[in-house]
C-alpha positions as a printed Julia matrix, in Angstrom:
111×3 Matrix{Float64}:
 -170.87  -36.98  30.62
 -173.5   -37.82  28.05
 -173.05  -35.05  26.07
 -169.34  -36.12  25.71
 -170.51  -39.65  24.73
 -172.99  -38.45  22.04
 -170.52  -35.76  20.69
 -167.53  -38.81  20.21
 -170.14  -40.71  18.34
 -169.99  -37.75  15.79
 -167.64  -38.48  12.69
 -166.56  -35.34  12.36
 -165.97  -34.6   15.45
 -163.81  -37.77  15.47
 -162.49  -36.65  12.29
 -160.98  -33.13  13.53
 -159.82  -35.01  16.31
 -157.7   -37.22  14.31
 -156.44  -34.22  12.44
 -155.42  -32.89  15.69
 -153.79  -35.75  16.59
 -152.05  -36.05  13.47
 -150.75  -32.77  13.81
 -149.84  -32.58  17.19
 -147.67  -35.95  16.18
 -146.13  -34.27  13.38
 -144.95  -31.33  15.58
 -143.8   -34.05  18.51
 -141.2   -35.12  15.96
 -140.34  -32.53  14.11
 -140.06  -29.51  16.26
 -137.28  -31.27  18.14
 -135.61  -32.25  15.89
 -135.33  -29.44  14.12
 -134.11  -27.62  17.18
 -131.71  -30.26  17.86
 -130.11  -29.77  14.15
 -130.24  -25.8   14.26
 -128.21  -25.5   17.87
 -125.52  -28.53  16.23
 -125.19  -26.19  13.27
 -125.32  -23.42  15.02
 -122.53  -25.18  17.34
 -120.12  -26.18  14.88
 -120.06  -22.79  13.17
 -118.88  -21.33  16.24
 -116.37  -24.11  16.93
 -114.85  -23.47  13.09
 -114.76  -19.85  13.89
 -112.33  -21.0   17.21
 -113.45  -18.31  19.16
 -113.91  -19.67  23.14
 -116.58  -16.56  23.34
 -118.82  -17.8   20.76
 -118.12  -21.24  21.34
 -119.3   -21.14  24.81
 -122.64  -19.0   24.11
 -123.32  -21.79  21.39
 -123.01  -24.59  23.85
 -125.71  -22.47  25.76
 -127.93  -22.1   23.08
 -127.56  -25.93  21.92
 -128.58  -27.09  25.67
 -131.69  -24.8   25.38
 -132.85  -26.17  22.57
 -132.69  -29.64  23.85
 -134.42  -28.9   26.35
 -137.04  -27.08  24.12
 -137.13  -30.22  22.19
 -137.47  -32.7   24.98
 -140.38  -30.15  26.34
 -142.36  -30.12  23.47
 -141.87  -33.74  22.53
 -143.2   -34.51  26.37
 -146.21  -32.15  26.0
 -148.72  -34.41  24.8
 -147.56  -36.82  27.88
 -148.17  -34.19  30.92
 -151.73  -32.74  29.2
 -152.92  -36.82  29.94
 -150.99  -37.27  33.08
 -152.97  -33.64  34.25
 -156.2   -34.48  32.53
 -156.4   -37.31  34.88
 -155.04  -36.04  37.88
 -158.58  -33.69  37.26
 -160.65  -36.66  36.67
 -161.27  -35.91  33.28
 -160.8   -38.84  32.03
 -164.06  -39.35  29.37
 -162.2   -37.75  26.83
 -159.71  -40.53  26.0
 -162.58  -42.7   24.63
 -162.89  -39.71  22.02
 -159.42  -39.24  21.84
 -158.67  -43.15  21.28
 -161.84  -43.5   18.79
 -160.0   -40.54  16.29
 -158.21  -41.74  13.59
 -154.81  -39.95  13.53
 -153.57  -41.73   9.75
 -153.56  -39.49   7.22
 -155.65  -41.64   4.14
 -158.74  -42.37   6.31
 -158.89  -38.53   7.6
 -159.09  -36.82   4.07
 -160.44  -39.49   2.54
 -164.25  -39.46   1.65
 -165.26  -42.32   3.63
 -167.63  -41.87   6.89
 -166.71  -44.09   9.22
């Protein structure tokens, strides 16, 4: 426990942290949507082509990908709720202390 305390009082461990957190934010958003646009693309093709074949295999694909999408968004979510079903639950101090904006990360400053 007081190793974790002295290593959040580190700025660049607090630093990575933040750029972790920044990233794992920017993938939160974007990965589902992404999916989300591909499969509706991916959907309508088939419904221009008119074939019931395609159009059906499409519908499968786009309900994958949703649920894809609503995984990955929900990640972060279940890795806290599990963290403190363990009891590890010293880490959010860390966690809560990084800075996740992007000008105070790259920016020269020490905290």
């Amino acid at each position: 426990m007081y190793l974790l305390v002295e290593v959040c009082k580190d700025d660049t461990v607090l630093k990575v942290m933040g750029i972790v957190k920044l990233i794992m934010n920017v993938i939160c958003i974007v990965v589902p949507i992404v999916l989300i646009v591909m499969g509706s693309f991916d959907l309508f093709r088939a419904v221009t082509a008119g074939k019931d074949e395609d159009i059906k295999k499409k519908q499968q694909t786009l309900i994958k990908r949703i649920i894809a999408g609503v995984i990955v968004f929900l990640v972060p979510t279940i890795v806290t709720v599990l963290m403190n079903l363990i009891g590890v639950g010293e880490w959010k101090t860390c966690w809560n202390n990084a800075e996740s904006n992007f000008t105070s990360l790259f920016s020269g400053e020490v905290n």
